[in-house]
KENUDREN-40527 format. One record per residue (C-alpha): residue number from 1; z, y, x; residue in three letters. Coordinates in steps of 0.5 Angstrom, whole numbers, plus 500, padded with zeros to 3 digits. Each point is the difference from the previous one (the first is absolute). Example, Ala and Ser with C-alpha at 12.3 -4.5 7.8 and 13.67 -1.06 7.14 Angstrom:
<pts>
> 1, 516, 491, 525, ALA
> 2, 498, 507, 502, SER
</pts>
This chain:
<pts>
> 1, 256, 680, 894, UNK
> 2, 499, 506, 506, UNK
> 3, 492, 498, 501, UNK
> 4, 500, 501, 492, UNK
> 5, 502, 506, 501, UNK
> 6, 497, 502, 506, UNK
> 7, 493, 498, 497, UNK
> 8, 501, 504, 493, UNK
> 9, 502, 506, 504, UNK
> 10, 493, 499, 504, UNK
> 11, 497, 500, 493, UNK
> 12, 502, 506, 498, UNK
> 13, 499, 504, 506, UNK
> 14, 493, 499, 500, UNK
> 15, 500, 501, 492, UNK
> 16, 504, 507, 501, UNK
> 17, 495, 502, 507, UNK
> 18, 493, 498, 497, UNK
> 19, 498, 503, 507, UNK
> 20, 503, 494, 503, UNK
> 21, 494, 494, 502, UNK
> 22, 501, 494, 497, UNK
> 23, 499, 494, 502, UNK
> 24, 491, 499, 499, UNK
> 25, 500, 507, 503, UNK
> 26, 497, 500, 507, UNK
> 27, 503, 502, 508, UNK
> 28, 497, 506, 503, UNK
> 29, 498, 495, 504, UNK
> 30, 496, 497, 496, UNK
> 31, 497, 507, 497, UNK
> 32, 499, 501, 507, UNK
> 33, 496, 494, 503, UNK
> 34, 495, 501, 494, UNK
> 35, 499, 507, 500, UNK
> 36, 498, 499, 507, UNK
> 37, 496, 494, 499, UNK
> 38, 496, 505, 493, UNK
> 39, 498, 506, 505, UNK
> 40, 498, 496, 506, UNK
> 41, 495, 494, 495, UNK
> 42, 498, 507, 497, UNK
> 43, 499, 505, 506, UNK
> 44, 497, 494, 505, UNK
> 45, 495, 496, 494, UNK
> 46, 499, 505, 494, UNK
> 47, 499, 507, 504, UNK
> 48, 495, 502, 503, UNK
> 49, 502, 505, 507, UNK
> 50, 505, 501, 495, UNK
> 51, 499, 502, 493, UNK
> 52, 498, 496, 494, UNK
> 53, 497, 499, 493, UNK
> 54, 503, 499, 493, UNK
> 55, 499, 492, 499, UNK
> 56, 497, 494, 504, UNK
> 57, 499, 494, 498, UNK
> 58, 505, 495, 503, UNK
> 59, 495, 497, 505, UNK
> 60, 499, 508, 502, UNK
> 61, 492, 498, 500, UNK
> 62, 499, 506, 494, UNK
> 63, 503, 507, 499, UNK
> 64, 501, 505, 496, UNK
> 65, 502, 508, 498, UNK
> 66, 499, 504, 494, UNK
> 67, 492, 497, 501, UNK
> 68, 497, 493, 506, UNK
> 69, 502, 502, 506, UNK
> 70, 499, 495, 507, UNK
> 71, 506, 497, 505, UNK
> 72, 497, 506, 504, UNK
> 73, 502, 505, 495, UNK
> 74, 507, 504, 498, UNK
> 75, 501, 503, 494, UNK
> 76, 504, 507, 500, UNK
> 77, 501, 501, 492, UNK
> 78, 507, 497, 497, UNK
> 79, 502, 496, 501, UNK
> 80, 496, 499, 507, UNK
> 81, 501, 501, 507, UNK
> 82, 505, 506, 500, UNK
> 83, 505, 497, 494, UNK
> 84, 500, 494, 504, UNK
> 85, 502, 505, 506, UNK
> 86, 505, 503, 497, UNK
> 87, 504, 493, 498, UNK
> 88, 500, 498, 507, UNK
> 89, 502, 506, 503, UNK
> 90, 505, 501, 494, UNK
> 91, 503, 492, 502, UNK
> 92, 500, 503, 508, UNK
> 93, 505, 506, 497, UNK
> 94, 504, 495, 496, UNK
> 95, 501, 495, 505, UNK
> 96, 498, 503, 507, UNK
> 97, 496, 494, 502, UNK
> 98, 495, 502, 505, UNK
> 99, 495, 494, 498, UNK
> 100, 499, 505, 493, UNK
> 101, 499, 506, 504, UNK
> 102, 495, 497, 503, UNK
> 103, 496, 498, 495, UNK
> 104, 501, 506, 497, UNK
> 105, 498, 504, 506, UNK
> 106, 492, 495, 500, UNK
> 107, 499, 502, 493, UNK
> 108, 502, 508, 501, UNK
> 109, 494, 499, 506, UNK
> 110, 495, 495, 496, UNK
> 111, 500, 506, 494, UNK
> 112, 499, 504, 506, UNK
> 113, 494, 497, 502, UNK
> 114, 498, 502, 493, UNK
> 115, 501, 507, 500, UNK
> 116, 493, 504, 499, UNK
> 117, 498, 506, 503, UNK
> 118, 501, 504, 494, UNK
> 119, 507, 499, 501, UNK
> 120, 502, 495, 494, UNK
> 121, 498, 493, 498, UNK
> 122, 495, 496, 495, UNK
> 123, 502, 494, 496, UNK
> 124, 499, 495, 506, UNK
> 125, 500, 500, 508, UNK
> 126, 495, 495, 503, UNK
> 127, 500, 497, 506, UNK
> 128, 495, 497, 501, UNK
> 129, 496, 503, 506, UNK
> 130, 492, 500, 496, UNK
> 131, 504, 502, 493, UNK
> 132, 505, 505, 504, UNK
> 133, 494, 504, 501, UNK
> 134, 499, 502, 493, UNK
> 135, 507, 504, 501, UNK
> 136, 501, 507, 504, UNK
> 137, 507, 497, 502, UNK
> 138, 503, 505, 505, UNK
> 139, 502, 495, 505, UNK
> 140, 493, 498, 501, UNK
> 141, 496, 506, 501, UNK
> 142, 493, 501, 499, UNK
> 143, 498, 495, 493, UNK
> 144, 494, 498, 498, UNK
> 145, 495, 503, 497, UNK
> 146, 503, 504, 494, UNK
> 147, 506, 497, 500, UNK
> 148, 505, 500, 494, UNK
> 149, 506, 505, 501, UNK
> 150, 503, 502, 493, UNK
> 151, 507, 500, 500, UNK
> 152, 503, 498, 493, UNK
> 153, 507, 502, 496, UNK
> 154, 498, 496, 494, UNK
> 155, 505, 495, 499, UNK
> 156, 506, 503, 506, UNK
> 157, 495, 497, 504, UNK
> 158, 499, 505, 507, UNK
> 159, 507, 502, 498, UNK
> 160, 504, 493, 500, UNK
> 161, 497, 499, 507, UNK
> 162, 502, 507, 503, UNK
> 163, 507, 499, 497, UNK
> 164, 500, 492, 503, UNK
> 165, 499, 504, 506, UNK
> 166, 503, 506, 500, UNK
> 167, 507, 495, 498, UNK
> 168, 498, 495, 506, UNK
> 169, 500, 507, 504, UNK
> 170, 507, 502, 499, UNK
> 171, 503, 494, 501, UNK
> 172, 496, 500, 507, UNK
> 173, 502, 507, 502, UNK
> 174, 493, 501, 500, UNK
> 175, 500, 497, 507, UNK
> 176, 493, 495, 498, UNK
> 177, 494, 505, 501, UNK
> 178, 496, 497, 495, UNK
> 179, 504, 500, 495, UNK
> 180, 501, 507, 501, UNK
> 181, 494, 501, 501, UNK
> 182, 496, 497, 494, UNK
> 183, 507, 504, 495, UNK
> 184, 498, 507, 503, UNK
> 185, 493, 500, 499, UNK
> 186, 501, 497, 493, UNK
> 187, 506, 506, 498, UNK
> 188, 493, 504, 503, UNK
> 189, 494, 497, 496, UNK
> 190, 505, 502, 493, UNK
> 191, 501, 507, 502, UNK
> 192, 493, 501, 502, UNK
> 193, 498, 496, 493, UNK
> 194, 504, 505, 496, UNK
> 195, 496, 504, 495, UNK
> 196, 502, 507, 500, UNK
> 197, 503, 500, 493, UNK
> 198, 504, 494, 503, UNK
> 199, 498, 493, 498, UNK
> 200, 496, 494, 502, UNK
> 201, 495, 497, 498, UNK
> 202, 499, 492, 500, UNK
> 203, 497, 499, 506, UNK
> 204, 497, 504, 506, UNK
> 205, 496, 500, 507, UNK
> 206, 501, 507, 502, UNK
> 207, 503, 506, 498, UNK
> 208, 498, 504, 493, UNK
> 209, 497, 507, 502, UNK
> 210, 504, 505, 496, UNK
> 211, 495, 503, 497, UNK
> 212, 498, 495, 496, UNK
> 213, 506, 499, 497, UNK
> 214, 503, 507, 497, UNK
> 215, 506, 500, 498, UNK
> 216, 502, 501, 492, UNK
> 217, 503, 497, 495, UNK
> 218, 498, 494, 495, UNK
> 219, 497, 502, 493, UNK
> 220, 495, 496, 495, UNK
> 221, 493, 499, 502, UNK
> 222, 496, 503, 494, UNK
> 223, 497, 494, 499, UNK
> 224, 500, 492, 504, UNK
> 225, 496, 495, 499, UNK
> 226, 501, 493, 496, UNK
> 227, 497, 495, 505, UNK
> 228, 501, 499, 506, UNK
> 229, 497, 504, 506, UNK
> 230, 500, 496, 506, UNK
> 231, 502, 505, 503, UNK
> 232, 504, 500, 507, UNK
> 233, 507, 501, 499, UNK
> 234, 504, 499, 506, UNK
> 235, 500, 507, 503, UNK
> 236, 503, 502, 493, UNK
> 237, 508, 503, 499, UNK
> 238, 503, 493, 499, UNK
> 239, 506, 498, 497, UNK
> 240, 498, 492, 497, UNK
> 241, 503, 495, 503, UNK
> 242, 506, 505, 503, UNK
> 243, 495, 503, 506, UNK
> 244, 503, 507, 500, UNK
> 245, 507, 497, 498, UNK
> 246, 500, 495, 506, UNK
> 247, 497, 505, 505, UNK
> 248, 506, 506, 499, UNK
> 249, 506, 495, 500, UNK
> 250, 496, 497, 506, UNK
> 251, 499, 507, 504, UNK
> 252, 508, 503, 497, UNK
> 253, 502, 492, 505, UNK
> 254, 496, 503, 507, UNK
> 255, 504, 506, 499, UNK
> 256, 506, 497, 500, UNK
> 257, 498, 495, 505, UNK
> 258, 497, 505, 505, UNK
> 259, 503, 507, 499, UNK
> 260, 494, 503, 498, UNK
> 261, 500, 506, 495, UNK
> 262, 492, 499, 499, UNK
> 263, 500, 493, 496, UNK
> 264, 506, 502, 495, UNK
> 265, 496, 507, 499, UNK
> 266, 493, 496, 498, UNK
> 267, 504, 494, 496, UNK
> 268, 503, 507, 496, UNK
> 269, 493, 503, 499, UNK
> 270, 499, 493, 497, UNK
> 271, 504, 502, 496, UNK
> 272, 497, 507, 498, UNK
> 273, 494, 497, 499, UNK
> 274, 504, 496, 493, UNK
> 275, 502, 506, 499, UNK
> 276, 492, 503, 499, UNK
> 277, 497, 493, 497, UNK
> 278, 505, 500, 493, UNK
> 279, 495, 501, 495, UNK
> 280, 502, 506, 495, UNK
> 281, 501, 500, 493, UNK
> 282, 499, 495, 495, UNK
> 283, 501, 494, 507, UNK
> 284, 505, 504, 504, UNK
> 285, 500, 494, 505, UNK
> 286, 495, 496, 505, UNK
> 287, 493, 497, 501, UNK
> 288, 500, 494, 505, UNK
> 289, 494, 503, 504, UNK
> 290, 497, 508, 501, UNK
> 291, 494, 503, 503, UNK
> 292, 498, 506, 502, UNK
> 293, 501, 504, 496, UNK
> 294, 507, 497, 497, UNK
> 295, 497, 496, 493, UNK
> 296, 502, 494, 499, UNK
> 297, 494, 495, 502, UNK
> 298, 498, 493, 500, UNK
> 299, 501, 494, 506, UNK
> 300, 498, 494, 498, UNK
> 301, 497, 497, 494, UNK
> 302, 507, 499, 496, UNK
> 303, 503, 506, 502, UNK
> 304, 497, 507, 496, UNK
> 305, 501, 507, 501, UNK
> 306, 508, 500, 495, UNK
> 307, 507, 501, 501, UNK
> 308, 503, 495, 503, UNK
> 309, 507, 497, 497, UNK
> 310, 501, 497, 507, UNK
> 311, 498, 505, 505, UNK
> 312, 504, 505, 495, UNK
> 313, 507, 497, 502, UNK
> 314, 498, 498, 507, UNK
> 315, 499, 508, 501, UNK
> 316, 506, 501, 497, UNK
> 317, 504, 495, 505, UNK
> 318, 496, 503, 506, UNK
> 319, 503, 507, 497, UNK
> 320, 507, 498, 500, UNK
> 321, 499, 496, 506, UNK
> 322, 497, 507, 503, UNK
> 323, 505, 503, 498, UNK
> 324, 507, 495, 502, UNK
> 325, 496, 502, 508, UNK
> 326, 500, 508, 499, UNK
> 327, 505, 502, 494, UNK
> 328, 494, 505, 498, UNK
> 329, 500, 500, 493, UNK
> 330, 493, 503, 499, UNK
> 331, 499, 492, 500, UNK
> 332, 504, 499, 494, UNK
> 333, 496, 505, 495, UNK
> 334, 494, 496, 498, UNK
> 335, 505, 493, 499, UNK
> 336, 502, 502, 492, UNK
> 337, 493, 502, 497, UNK
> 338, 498, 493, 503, UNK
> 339, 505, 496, 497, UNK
> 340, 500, 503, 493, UNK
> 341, 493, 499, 500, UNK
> 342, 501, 493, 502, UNK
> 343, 504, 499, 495, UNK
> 344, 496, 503, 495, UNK
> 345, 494, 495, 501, UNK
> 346, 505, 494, 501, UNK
> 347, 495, 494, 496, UNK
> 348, 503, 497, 494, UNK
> 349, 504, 494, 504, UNK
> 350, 503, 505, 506, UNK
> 351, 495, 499, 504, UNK
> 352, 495, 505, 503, UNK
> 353, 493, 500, 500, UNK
> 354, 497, 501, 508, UNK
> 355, 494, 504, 497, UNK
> 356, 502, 505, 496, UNK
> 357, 492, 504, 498, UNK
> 358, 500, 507, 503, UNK
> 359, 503, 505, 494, UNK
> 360, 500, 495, 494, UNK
> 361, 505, 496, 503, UNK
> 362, 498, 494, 496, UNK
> 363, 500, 493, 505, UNK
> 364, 495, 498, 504, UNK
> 365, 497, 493, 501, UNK
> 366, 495, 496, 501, UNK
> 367, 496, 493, 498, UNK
> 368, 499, 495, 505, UNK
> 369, 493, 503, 501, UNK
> 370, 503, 506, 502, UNK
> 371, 498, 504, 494, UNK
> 372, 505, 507, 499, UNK
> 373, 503, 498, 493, UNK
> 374, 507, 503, 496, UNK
> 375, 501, 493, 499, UNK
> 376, 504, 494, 503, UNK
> 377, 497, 493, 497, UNK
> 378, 496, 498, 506, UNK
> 379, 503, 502, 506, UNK
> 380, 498, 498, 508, UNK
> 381, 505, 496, 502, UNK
> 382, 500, 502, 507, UNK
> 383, 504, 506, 499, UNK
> 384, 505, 504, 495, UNK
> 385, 499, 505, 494, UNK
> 386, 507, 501, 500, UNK
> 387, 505, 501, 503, UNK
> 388, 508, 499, 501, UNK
> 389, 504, 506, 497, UNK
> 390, 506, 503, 504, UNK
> 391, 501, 506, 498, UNK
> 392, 507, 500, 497, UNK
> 393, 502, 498, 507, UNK
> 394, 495, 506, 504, UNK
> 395, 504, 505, 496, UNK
> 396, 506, 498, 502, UNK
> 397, 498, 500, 506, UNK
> 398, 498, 507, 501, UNK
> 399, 506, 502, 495, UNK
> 400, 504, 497, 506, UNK
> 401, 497, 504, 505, UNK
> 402, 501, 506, 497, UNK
> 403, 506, 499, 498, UNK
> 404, 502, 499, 508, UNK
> 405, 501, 505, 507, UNK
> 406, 493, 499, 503, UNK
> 407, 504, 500, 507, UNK
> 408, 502, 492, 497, UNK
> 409, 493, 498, 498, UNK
> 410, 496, 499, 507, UNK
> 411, 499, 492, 501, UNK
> 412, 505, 498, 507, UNK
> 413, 499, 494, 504, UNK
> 414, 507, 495, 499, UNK
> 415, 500, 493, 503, UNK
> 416, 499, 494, 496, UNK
> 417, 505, 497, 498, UNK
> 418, 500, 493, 499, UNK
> 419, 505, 496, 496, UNK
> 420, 500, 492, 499, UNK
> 421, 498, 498, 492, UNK
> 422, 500, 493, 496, UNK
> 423, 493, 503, 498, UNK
> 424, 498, 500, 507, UNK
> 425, 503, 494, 503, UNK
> 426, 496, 497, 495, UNK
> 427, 493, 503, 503, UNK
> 428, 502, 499, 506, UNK
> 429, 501, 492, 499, UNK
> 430, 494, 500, 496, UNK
> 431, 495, 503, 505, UNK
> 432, 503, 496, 505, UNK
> 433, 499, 493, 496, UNK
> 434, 492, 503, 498, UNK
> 435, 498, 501, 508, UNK
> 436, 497, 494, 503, UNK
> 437, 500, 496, 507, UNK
> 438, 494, 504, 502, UNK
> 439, 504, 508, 498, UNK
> 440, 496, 500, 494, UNK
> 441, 502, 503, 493, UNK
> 442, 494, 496, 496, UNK
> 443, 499, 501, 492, UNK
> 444, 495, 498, 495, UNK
> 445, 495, 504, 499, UNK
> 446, 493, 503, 501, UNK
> 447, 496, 505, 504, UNK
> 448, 495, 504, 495, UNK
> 449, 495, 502, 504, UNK
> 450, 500, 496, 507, UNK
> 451, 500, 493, 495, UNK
> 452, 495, 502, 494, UNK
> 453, 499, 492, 499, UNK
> 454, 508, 500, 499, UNK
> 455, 502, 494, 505, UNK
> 456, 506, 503, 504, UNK
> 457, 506, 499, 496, UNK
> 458, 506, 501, 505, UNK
> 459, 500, 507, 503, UNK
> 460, 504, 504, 505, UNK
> 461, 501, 508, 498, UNK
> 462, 502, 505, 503, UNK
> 463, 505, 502, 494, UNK
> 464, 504, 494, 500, UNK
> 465, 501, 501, 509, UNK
> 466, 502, 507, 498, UNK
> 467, 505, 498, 494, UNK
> 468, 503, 494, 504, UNK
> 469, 500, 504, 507, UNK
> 470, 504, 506, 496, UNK
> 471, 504, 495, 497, UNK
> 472, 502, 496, 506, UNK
> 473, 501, 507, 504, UNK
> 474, 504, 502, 496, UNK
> 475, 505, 494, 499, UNK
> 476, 501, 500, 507, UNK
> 477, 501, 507, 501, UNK
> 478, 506, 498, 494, UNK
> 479, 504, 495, 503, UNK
</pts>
């Protein structure tokens, strides 16, 4: 009778405590030894000098990032090398084990090898020595003839490998030279980049001069072209694929890690320079790129000169972020006509068109010839002609900011907390269950571009190591 009860008071506890691990669950011990058998298989087999790709075939014969690439190849965009980094370094910090620390410290110097000379970094990093000499990287001095030395923000590419660096230099008091090295110089290259009106462009090799890019503010160009130019578009004012967005949060992070005013002073004049690019009436809001002369202008060929649904609300995100970092309310001013345009122009399901014709405001599209039409029945599927729709929560957003003491805004850094959940007990034993003898995660799959004949079907990626070291990291640090 008293083991009766004892068993239904046991019972009830862990139905009172969801908290509390069931009996499938697995030890920190477990967790443990497969973290550390994940990170080692990954940093000794599938890195090379410590970086990595996005997927490899399970024999890691075949590679590949957003295109082919060769096993003597990294990739930098996400969720290449530095995201990589960042979950070893956030499992170092969760755990203290010195084994993640060092694996992070490899990758930390492998995007270092990786650094060009004008300051930032391209898609990839080659280490072959004979392909390595097409690159200006800055560790290896004099490159070969006309080497390629264009830093590029699209994509948080430069930005996510400077903020691994710059997080792998905090945690290590900036006692390794080379890392600190490689974050001062790239904190360097972005000021220099800087257009005297406060933007980026896409990509760069070497300071703009100023006197090629005046200081205006945005407005309708008299007339633009239907078909596409062919034009060269990567020192234009860019906001597609978050390149001003993730370039101001990168410099408002280096100067609360460094102490040092002029990075936070560059991040608010990103923040300017949104404040000249909204366009004015009848589209009070935001084109995905600028030239020189602040018009609207095409990219690439699916990316007309217009008013653009997403970059709108990413500017308006940027300004409030702007504005949580500085209290100045000047950052605040263009977010209302902005969102009352939008609203206006929201298409019949919700939805809003990323391309919105300059002045006429009628959505744009295209056919799957790249024609520039008013209609939406033959689409590229290879990109999106609308977009979500989150308006209603911008709004209260920017009602909550200026309803709150700008003293209370500013973002402060609180340690993790951690805490034990049946969700992530669960993740836990899966990702343990799914690791092979070897210290493999394998899963079906394909590679797209470094398998044309489509023969691979079991794959290692970079996202399920990421997910599953994110997940084991964090168990540990709950029990």
């Amino acid at each position: 009778m008293r083991t009766n009860r004892r068993r239904a008071i046991v019972v009830l506890m862990f139905a009172i405590l969801p908290g509390l691990a069931s009996a499938g669950d697995p030890t920190a011990d477990e967790a443990a030894s497969a973290l550390r058998k994940a990170v080692t298989f990954f940093r000794d087999k599938v890195s090379v000098e410590g970086t990595y790709v996005w997927r490899y075939s399970d024999d890691l014969t075949l590679c590949e990032g957003e295109a082919k690439a060769t096993r003597t190849t990294a990739w930098v965009q996400s969720p290449g090398t530095p995201a990589v980094g960042e979950a070893l370094l956030a499992a170092y910090e969760r755990t203290k084990e010195q084994y993640l620390l060092d694996a992070a410290v490899a990758t930390a110097h492998g995007l270092v090898k990786g650094q060009l000379a004008s300051g930032g970094w391209d898609y990839r990093i080659e280490f072959d020595p004979a392909d390595r000499k097409r690159y200006a990287y800055r560790t290896d001095g004099q490159a070969g003839d006309k080497p390629r030395n264009v830093t590029t923000l699209d994509d948080d590419n430069t930005q996510s490998a400077l903020r691994f660096l710059m997080h792998m230099d905090r945690v290590l008091e900036q006692q390794d030279a080379k890392i600190h090295e490689a974050a001062m110089f790239a904190l360097g290259g972005l000021l220099a980049a800087q257009y005297p009106n406060g933007a980026w462009p896409q990509r760069f090799s070497a300071p703009p001069k100023a006197e090629d890019f005046p200081v205006m503010k945005a407005s309708y160009p008299d007339s633009w072209p239907k078909t596409w130019p062919n034009v060269n578009y990567t020192s234009y004012y860019t906001l597609n694929d978050n390149a001003q967005a993730t370039t101001i949060s990168t410099l408002f992070e280096a100067a609360e890690i460094y102490g040092d005013k002029r990075y936070a002073d560059a991040a608010r004049r990103g923040g300017d320079f949104l404040i000249l690019a909204q366009m004015p009436d009848p589209q009070p809001a935001w084109a995905q790129q600028y030239d020189a002369q602040m018009h609207p202008a095409w990219a690439r060929k699916f990316e007309p000169p217009s008013i653009t649904g997403g970059e709108s609300q990413g500017a308006i995100r940027i300004l409030m972020d702007v504005y949580r970092q500085t209290g100045d309310k000047k950052y605040l001013e263009p977010i209302p006509r902005a969102l009352d345009y939008l609203e206006k122009s929201a298409l019949a399901g919700g939805r809003l068109a990323r391309f919105n014709e300059l002045k006429t405001n009628k959505p744009l599209y295209f056919t799957k010839q790249y024609e520039l039409v008013y209609t939406d029945g033959d689409l590229p599927t290879h990109y999106a002609f609308t977009i979500a729709n989150n308006i209603p929560k911008l709004r209260r957003d920017y009602e909550r900011l200026v309803a709150t003491d700008p003293a209370r805004l500013k973002p402060a850094l609180q340690p993790a907390k951690y805490a034990m959940s049946p969700e992530l007990a669960r993740s836990a034993r899966q990702a343990i269950d799914a690791l092979d003898a070897a210290g493999a995660w394998i899963e079906d799959g394909r590679l797209r571009d470094a398998d044309p004949d489509r023969n691979v079907r079991r794959i290692i990626t970079t996202t399920t190591f990421i997910r599953n070291v994110d997940t084991l990291s964090r168990f540990l640090a709950a029990t």
